[in-house]
Backbone as XML, in Angstrom:
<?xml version="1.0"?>
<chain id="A" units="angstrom">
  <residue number="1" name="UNK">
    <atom name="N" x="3.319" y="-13.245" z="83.135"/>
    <atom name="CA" x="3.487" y="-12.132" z="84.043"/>
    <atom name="C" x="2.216" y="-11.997" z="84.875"/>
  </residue>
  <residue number="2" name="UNK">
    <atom name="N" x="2.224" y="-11.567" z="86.229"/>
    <atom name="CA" x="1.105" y="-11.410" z="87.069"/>
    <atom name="C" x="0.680" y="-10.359" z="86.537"/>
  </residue>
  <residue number="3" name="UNK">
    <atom name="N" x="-0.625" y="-10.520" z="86.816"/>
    <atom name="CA" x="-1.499" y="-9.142" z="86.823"/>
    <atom name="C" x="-1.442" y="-8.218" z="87.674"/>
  </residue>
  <residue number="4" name="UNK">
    <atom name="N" x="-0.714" y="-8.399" z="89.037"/>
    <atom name="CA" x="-0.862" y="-7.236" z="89.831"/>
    <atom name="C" x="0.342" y="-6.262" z="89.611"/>
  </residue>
  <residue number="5" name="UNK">
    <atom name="N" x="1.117" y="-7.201" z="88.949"/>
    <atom name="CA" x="2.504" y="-6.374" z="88.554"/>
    <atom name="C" x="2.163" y="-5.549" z="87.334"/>
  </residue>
  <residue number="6" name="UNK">
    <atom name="N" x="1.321" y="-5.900" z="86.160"/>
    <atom name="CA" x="1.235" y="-4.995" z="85.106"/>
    <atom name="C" x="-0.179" y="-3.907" z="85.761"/>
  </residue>
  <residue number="7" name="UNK">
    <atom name="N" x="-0.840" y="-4.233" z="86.398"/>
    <atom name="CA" x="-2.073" y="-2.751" z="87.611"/>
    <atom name="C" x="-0.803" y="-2.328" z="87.875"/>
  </residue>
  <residue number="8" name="UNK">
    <atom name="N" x="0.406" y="-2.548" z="88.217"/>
    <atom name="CA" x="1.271" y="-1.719" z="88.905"/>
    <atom name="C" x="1.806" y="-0.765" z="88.294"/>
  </residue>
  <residue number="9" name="UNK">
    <atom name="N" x="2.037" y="-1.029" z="87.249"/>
    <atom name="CA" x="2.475" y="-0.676" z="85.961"/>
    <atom name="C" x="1.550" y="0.047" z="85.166"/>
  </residue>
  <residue number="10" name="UNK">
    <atom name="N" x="0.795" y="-0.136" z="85.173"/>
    <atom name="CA" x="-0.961" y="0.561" z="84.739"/>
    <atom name="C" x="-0.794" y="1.966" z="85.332"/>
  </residue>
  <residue number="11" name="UNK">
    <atom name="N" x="-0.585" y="2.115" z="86.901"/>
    <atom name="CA" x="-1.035" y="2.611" z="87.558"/>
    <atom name="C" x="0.128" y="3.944" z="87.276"/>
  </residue>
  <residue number="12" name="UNK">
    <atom name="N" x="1.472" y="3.278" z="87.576"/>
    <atom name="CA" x="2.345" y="4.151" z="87.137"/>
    <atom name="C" x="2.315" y="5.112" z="85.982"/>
  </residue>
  <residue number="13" name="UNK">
    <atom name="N" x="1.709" y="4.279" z="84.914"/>
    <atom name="CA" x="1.966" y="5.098" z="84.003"/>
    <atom name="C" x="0.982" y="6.537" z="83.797"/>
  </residue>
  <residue number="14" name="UNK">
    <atom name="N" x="-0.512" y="5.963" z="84.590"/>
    <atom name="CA" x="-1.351" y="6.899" z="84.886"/>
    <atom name="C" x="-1.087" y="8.162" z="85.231"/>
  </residue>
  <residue number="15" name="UNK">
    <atom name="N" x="-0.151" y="7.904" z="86.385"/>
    <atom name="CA" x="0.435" y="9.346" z="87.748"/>
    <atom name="C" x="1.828" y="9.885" z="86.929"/>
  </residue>
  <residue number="16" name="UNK">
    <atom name="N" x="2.245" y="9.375" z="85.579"/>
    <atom name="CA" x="3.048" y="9.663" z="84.877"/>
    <atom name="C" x="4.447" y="9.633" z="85.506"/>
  </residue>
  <residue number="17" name="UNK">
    <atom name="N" x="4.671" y="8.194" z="86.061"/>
    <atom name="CA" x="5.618" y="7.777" z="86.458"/>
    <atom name="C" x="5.948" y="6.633" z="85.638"/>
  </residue>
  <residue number="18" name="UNK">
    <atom name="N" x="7.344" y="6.022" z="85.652"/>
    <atom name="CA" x="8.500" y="5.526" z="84.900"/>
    <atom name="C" x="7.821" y="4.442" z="85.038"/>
  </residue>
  <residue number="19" name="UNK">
    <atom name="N" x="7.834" y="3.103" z="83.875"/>
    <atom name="CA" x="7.304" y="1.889" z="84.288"/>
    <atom name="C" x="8.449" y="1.031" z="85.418"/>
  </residue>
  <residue number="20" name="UNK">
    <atom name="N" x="7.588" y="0.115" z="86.276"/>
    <atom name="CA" x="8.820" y="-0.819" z="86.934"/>
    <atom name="C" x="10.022" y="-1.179" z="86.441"/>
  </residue>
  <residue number="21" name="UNK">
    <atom name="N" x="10.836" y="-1.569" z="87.123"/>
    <atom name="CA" x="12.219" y="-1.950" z="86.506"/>
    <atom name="C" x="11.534" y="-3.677" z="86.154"/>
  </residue>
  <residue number="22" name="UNK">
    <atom name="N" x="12.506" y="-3.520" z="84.714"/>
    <atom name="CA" x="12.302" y="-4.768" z="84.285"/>
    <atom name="C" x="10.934" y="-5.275" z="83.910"/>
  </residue>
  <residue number="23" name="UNK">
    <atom name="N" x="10.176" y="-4.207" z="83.400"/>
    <atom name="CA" x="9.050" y="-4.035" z="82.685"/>
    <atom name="C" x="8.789" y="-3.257" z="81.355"/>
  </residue>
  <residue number="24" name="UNK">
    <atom name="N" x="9.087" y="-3.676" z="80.356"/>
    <atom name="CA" x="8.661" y="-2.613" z="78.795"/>
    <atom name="C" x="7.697" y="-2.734" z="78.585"/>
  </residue>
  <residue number="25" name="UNK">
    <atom name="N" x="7.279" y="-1.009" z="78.193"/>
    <atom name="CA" x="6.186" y="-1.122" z="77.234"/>
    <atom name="C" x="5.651" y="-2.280" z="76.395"/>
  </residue>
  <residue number="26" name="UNK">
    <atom name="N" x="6.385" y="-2.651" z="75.824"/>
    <atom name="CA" x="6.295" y="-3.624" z="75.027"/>
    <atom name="C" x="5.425" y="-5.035" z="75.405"/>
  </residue>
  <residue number="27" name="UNK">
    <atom name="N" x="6.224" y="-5.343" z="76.528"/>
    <atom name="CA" x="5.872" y="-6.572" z="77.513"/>
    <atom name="C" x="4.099" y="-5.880" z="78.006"/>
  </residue>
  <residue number="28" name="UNK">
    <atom name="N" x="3.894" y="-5.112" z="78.539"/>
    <atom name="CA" x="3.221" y="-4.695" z="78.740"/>
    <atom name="C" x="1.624" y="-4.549" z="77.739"/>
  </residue>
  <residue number="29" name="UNK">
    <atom name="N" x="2.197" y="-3.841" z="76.910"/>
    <atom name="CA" x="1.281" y="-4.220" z="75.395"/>
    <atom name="C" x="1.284" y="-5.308" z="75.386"/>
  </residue>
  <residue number="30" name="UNK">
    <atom name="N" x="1.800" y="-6.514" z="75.576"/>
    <atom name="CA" x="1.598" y="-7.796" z="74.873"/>
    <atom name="C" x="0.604" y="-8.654" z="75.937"/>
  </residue>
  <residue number="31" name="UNK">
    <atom name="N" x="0.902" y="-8.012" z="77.159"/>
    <atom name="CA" x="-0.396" y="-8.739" z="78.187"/>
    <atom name="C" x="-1.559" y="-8.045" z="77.764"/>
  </residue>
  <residue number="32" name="UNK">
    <atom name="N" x="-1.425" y="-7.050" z="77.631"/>
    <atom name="CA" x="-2.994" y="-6.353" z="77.446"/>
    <atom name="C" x="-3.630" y="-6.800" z="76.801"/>
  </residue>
  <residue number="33" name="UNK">
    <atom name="N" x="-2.759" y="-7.184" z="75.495"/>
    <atom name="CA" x="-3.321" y="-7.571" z="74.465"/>
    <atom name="C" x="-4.530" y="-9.375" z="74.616"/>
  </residue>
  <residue number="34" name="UNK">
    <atom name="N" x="-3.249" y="-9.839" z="75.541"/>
    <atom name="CA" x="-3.772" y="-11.457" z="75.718"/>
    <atom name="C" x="-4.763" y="-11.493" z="77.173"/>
  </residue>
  <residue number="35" name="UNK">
    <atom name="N" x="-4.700" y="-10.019" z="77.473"/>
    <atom name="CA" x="-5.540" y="-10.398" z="79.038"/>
    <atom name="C" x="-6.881" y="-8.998" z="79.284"/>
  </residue>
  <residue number="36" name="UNK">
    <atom name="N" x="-8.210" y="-9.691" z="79.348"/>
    <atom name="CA" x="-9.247" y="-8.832" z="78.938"/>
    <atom name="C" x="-9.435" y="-8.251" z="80.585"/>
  </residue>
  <residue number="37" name="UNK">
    <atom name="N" x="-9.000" y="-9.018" z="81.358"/>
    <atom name="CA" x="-9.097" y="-8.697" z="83.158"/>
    <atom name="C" x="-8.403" y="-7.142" z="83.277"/>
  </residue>
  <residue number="38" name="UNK">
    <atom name="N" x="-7.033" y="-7.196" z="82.878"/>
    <atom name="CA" x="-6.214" y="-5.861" z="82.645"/>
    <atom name="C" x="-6.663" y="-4.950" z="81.496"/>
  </residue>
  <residue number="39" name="UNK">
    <atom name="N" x="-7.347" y="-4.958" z="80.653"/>
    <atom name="CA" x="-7.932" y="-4.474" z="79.406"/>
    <atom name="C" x="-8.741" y="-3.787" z="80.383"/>
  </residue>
  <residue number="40" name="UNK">
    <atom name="N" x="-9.558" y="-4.038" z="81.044"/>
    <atom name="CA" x="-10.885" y="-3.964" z="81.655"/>
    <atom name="C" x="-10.608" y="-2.802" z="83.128"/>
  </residue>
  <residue number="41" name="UNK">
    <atom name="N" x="-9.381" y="-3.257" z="83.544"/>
    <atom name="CA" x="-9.032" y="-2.426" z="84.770"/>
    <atom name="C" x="-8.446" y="-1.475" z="84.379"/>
  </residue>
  <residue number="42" name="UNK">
    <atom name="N" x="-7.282" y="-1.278" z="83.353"/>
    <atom name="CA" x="-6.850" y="-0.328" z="82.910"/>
    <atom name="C" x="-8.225" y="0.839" z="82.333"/>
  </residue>
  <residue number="43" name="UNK">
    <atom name="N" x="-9.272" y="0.421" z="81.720"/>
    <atom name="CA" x="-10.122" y="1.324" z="80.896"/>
    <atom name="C" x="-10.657" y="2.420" z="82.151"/>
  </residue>
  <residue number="44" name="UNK">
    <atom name="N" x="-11.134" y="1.582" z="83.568"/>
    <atom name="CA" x="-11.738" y="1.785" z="84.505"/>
    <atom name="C" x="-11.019" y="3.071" z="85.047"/>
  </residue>
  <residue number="45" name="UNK">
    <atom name="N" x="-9.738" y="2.277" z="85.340"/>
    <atom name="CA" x="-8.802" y="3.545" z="85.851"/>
    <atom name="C" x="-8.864" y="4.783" z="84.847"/>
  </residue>
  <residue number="46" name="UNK">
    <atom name="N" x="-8.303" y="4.664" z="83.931"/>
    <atom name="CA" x="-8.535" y="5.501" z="83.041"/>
    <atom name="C" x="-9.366" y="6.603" z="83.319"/>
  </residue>
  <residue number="47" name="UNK">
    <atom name="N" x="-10.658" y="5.830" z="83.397"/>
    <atom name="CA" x="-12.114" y="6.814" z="83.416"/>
    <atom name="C" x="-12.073" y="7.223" z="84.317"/>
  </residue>
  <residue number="48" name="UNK">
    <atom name="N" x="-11.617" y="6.430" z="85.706"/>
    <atom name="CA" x="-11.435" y="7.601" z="87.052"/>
    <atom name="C" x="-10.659" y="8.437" z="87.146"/>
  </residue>
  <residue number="49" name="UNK">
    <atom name="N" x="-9.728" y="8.492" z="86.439"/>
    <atom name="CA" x="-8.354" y="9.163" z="86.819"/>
    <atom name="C" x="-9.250" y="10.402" z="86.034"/>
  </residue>
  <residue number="50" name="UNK">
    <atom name="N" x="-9.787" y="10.552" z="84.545"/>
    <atom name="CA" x="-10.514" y="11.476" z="83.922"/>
    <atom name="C" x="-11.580" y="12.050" z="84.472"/>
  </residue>
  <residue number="51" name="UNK">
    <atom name="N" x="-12.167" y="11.365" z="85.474"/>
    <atom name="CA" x="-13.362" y="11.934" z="86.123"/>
    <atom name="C" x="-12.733" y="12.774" z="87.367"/>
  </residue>
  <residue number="52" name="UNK">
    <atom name="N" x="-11.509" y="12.724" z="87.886"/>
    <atom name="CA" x="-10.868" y="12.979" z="88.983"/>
    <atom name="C" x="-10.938" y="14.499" z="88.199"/>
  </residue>
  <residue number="53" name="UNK">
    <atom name="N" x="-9.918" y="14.221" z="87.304"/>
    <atom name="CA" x="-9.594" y="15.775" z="86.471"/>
    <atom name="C" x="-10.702" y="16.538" z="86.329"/>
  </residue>
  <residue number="54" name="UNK">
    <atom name="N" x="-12.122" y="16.289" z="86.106"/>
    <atom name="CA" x="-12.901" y="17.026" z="85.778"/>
    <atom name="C" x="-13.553" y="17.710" z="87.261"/>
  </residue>
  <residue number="55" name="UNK">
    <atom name="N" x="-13.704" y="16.673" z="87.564"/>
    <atom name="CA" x="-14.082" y="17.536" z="89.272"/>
    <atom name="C" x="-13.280" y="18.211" z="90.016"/>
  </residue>
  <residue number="56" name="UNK">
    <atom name="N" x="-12.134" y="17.863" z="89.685"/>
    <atom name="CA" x="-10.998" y="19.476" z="90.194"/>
    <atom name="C" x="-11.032" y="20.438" z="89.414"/>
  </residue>
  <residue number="57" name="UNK">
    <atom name="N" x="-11.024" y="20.425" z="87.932"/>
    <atom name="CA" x="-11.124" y="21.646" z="87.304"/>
    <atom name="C" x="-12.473" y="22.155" z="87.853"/>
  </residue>
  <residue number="58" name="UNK">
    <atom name="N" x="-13.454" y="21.501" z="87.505"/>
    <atom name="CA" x="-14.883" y="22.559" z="88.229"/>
    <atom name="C" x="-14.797" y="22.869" z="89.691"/>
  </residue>
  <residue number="59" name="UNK">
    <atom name="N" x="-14.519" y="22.644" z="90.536"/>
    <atom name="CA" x="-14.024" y="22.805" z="92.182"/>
    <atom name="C" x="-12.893" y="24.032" z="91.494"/>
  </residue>
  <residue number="60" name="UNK">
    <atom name="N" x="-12.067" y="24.372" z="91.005"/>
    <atom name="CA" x="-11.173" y="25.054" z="90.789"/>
    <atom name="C" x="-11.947" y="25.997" z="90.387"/>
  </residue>
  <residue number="61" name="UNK">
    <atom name="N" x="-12.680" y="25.877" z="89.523"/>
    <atom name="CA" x="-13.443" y="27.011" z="89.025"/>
    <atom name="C" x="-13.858" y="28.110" z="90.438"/>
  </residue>
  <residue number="62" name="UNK">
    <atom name="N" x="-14.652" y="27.364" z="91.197"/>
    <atom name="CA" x="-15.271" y="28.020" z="92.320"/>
    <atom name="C" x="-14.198" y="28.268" z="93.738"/>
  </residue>
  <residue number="63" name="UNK">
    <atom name="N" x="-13.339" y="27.014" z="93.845"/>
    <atom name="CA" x="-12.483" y="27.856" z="94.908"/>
    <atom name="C" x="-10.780" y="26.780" z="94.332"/>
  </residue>
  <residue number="64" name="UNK">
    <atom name="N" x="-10.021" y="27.324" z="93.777"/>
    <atom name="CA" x="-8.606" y="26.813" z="93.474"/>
    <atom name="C" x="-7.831" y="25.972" z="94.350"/>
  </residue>
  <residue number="65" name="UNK">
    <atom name="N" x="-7.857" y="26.806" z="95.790"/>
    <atom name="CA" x="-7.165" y="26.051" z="97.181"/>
    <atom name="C" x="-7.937" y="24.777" z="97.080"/>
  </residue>
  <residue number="66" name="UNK">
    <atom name="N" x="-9.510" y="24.657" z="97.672"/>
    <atom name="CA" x="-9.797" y="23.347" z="97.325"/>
    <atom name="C" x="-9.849" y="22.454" z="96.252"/>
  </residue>
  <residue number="67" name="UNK">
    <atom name="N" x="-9.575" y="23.014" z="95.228"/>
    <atom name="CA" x="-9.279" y="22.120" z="94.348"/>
    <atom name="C" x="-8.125" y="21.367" z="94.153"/>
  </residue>
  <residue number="68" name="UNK">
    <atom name="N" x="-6.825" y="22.268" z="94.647"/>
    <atom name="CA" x="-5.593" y="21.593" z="95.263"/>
    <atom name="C" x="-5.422" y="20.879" z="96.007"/>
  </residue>
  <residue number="69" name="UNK">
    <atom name="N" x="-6.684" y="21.116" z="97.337"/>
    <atom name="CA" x="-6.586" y="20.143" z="98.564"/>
    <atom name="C" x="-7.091" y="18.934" z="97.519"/>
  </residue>
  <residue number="70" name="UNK">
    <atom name="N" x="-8.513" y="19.134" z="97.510"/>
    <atom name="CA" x="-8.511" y="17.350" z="96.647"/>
    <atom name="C" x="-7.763" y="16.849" z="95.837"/>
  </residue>
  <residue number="71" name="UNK">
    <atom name="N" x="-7.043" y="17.168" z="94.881"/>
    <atom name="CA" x="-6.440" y="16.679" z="94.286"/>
    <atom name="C" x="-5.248" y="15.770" z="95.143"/>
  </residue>
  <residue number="72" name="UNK">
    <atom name="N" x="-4.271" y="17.351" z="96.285"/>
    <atom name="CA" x="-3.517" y="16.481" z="96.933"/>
    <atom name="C" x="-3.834" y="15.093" z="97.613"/>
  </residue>
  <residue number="73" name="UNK">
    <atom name="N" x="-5.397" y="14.551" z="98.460"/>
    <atom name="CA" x="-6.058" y="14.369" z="98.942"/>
    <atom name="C" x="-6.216" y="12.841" z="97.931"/>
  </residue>
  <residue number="74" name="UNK">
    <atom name="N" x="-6.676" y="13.222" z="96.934"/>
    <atom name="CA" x="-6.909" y="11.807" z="95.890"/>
    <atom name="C" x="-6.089" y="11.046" z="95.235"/>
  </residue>
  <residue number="75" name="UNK">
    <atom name="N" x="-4.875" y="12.034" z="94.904"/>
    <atom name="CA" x="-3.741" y="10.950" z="94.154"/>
    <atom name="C" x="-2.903" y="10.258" z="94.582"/>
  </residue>
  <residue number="76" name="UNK">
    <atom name="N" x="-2.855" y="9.878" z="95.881"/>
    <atom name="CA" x="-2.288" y="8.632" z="96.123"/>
    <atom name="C" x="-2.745" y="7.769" z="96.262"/>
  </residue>
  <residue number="77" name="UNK">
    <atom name="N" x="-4.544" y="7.475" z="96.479"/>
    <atom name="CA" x="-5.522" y="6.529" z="96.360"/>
    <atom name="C" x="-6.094" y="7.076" z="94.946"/>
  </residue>
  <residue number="78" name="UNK">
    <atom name="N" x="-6.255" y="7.461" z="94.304"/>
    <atom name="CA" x="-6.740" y="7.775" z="93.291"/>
    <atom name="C" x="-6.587" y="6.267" z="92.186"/>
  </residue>
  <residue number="79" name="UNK">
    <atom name="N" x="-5.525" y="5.936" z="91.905"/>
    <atom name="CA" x="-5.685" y="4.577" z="91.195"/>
    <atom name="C" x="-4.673" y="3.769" z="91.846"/>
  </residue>
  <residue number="80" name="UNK">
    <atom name="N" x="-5.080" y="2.567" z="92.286"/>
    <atom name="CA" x="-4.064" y="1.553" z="93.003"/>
    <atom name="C" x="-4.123" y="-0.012" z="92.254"/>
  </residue>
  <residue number="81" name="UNK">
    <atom name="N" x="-3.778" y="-0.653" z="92.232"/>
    <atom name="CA" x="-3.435" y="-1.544" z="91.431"/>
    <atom name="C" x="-4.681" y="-2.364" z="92.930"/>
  </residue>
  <residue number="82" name="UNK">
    <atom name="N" x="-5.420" y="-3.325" z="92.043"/>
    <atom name="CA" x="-6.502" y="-3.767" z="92.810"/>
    <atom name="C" x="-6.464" y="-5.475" z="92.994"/>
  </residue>
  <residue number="83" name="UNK">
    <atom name="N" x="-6.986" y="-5.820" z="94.031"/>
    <atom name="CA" x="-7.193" y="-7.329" z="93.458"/>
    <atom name="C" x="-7.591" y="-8.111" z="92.329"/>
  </residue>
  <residue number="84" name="UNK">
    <atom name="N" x="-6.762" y="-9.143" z="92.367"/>
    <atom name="CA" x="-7.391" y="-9.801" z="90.690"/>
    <atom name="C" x="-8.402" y="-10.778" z="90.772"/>
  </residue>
  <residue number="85" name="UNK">
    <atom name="N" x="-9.646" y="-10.251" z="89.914"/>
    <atom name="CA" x="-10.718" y="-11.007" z="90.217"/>
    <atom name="C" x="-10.391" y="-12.506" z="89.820"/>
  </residue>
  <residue number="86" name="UNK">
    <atom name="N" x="-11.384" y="-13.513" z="90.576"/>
    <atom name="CA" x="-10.994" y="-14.657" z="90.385"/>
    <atom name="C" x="-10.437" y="-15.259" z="88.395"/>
  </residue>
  <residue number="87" name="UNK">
    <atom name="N" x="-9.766" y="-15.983" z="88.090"/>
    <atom name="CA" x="-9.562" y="-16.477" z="87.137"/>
    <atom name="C" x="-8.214" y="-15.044" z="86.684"/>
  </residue>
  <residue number="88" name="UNK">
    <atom name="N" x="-8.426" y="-14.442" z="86.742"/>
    <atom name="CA" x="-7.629" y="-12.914" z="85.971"/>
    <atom name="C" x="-6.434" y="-12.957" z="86.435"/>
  </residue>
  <residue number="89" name="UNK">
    <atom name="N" x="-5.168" y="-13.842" z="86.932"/>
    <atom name="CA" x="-3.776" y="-13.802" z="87.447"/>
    <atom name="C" x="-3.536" y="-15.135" z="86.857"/>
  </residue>
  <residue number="90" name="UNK">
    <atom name="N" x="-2.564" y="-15.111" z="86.423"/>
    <atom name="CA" x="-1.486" y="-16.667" z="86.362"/>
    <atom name="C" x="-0.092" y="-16.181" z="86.540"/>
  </residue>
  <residue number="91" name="UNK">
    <atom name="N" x="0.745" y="-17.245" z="86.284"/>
    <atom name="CA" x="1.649" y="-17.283" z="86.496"/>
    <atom name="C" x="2.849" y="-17.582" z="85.400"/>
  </residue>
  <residue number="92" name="UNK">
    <atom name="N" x="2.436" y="-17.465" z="84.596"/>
    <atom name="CA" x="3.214" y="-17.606" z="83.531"/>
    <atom name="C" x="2.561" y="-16.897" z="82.301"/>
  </residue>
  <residue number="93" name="UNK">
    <atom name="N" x="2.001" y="-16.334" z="82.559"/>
    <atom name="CA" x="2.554" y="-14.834" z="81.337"/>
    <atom name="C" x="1.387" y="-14.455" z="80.800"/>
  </residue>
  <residue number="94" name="UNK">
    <atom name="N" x="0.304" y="-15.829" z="80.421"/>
    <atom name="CA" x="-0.480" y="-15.241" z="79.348"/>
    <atom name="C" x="-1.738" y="-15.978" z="79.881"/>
  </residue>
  <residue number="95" name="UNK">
    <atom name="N" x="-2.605" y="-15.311" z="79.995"/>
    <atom name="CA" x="-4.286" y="-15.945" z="80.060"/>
    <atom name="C" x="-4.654" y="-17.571" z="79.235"/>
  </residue>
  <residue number="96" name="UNK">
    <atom name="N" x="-5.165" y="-18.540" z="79.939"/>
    <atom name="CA" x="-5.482" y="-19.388" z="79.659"/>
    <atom name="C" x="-6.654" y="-19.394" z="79.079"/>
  </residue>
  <residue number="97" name="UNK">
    <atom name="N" x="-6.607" y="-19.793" z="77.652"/>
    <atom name="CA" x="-8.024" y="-19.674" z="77.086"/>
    <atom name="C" x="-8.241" y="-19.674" z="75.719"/>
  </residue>
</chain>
């Protein structure tokens, strides 16, 4: 499986949307497991998506509206499924190595 398809999938599940069609959990776990490139991007996102949350709650603290504007403002760039650094994509399913 490509890597940009499981970032896609990453990404979805982040914004707490449905995985792709014709993608399980499962399948999903099993690249992670064999691919440290997606291990590595998923953690990243992760931490941004958590750092996102924290700077709107404190912005909320002091003014709510802007904390809504950014938020509206960040989550559609907020995590995007990214290029795959060199070596980190194949084409048949599982990391060479």
């Amino acid at each position: 499986m490509l890597c940009t398809r499981i970032r896609t999938a990453l990404s979805a599940c982040l914004d707490g949307e449905e995985l792709p069609p014709g993608l399980t959990a499962r399948r999903l776990d099993e690249h992670l497991a064999d691919c440290r490139d997606c291990r590595r991007w998923e953690e990243r996102s992760r931490a941004l998506a958590a750092g996102l949350r924290r700077a709107a709650e404190r912005a909320e603290d002091d003014d709510p509206a802007a904390a809504d504007a950014l938020l509206a403002r960040l989550r559609p760039a907020s995590v995007r499924p990214g290029p795959v650094p060199p070596g980190g994509a194949d084409s048949g399913g599982k990391r060479a190595g």
